[in-house]
Structure formats: structure tokens, C-alpha cells
N, C-alpha and C positions, 0 to 999 in steps of 0.2 A: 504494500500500500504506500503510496507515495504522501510523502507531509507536502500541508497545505502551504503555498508560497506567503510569504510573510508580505501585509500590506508596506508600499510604500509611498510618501507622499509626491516624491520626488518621478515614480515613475505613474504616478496618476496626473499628474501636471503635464507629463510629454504625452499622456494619452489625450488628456484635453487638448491641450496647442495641438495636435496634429487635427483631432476634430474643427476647430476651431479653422487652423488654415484651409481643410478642405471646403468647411462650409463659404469660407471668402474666397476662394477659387472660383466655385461653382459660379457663385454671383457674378465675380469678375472676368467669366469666360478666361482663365487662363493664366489672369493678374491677381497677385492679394490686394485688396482693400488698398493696403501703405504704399504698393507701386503704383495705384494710379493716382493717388494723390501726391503721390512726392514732389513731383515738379512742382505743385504749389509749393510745398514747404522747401524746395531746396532748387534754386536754379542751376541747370547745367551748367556746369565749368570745366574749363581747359586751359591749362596755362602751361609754359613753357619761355625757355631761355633760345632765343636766334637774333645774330648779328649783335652781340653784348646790351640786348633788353629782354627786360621780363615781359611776356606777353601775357596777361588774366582776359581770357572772354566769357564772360556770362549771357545766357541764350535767355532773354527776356521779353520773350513778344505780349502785344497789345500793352507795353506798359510806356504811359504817358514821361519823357523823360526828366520833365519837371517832381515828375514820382517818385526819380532813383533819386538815393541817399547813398557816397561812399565817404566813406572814414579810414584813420587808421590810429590807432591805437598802440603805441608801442610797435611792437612786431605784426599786431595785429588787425588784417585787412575783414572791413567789412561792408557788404554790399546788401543794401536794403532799396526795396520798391514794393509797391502795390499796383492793384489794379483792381479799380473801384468797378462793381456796375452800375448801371445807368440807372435811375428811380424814373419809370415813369409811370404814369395813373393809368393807362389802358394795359389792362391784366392779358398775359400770353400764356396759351397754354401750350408748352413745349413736348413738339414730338420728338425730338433728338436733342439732349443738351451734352456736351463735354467742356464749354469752356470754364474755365477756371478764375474765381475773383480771389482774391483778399492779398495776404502780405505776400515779400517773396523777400528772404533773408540769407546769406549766407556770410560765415566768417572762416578765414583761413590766414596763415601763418605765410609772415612774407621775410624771402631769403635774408640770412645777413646779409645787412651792409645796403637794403636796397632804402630808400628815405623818401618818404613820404610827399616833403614837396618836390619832388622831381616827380611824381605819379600824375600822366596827364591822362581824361579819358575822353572817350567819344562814344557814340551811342547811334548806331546805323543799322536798320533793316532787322529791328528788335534782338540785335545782341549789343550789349556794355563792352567795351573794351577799354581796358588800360595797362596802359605800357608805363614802364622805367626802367631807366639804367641798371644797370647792374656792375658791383664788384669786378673786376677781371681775375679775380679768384675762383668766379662763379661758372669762368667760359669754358668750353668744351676744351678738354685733353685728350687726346688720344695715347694711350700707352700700350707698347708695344711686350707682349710677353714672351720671356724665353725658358724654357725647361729642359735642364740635361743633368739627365739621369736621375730624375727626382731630385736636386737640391733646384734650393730657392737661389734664385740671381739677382742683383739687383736691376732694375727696369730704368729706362728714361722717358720723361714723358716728349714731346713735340717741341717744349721749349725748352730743352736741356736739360730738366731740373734731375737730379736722381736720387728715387725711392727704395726702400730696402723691402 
């Protein structure tokens, strides 16, 4: 006869959550609930270092640019907008809706050394951009690896420098 498996709470919680996500699958054909709203709460970004600037673009369509709000903070970058909807008196009854109102917030952590007022941006065809210089500590190296016979060698990077 086999003994009875001892309750745990820990594994009745990942039987819920799994409950739980299938039922918001179902709903969302595919998506949970938090992926289709994400883009409200979090704008696409893409940032990267070319030609010794930082480049941050934030995907922010239908938002009024007088909306966006950037800051920084110390190290730290923050990009706020909304996007109000329209109040009007003639009531619609909507047979498809996906667009998306309210805030759109994100913050993230900007490289050493890059400074705040050198951070210019622009805002075209509903994405944010802003660019700044950057450190020349920060620019691309290319280093060249050599291995023989299993020891370690020391390497040179593109501008002479040599690391152990």
C-alpha cells in the first residue's frame, strides 16, 4: 500500500498558476492577460552604442509629444508619456477595440560617463529617440584570441592596449 503524498503548499500554488495561466491563455487566444497589456505599461526599447553615441529609441505611437516627459536622474534614464482618450458625449458601441490609453513609463540605467545634458531627443513617426555621446571607453574593441595548447596568452585589443 502506498503512503499518502504529504500536502504541500508550495506545490498547490504551481497547480493554481498553471490553472490560472491556462484560463488567461484561453481568453487571450494565445497571449496571457500581462503580454497584451505590456506595451501599455512598458514601451519598446532598443538602445545601442554606433559611431561613439548612445542611441535609446522608445516605440511610442498615438502619443501627443507635448505628452512625453524625459528625465535623468543620477544614472538614471526615465521616459514617461500618456495617451489620453478623447471624452466625447455620443456613446460608441465598439465592435473591435485594441487601442491602448493611459501612462507609458519606463526607466533604465544609463552607461558610465554618459551626462545628461549632452542627451538631445527627437520624436518622429511615434518613436522617442535620444542620442548622447559616449565615453571612448565605451566604443567597440575588437580582441583578437589566441590559444596554444590550452594556456592562456595575453591578447591585444585594436588599439594596442594588452590584457592578461
Amino acid at each position: 500500500m502506498a503512503l499518502p503524498e504529504l500536502w504541500s503548499p508550495f506545490r498547490e500554488l504551481a497547480r493554481i498558476r498553471r490553472r490560472f495561466d491556462e484560463l488567461l491563455e484561453d481568453m487571450g487566444e494565445g497571449e496571457t492577460m500581462f503580454e497584451e497589456f505590456e506595451p501599455m505599461l512598458k514601451p519598446r526599447l532598443e538602445s545601442f552604442i554606433e559611431d561613439g553615441k548612445l542611441i535609446v529609441r522608445a516605440d511610442m505611437p498615438g502619443i501627443d509629444p507635448k505628452n512625453i516627459e524625459v528625465s535623468v536622474t543620477g544614472s538614471e534614464l526615465r521616459i514617461h508619456g500618456s495617451r489620453e482618450e478623447k471624452k466625447e458625449t455620443k456613446k460608441r458601441d465598439f465592435f473591435h477595440r485594441e487601442v491602448r490609453y493611459g501612462s507609458y513609463d519606463r526607466v533604465l540605467t544609463l552607461p558610465e560617463g554618459v551626462k545628461a545634458e549632452d542627451l538631445k531627443a527627437a520624436y518622429r513617426d511615434g518613436v522617442l529617440e535620444l542620442i548622447a555621446p559616449v565615453p571612448k571607453e565605451l566604443a567597440r574593441k575588437e580582441v583578437k584570441v589566441q590559444v596554444e595548447g590550452g594556456e592562456t596568452k595575453k591578447i591585444e585589443t585594436k588599439e594596442g592596449q594588452k590584457a592578461a
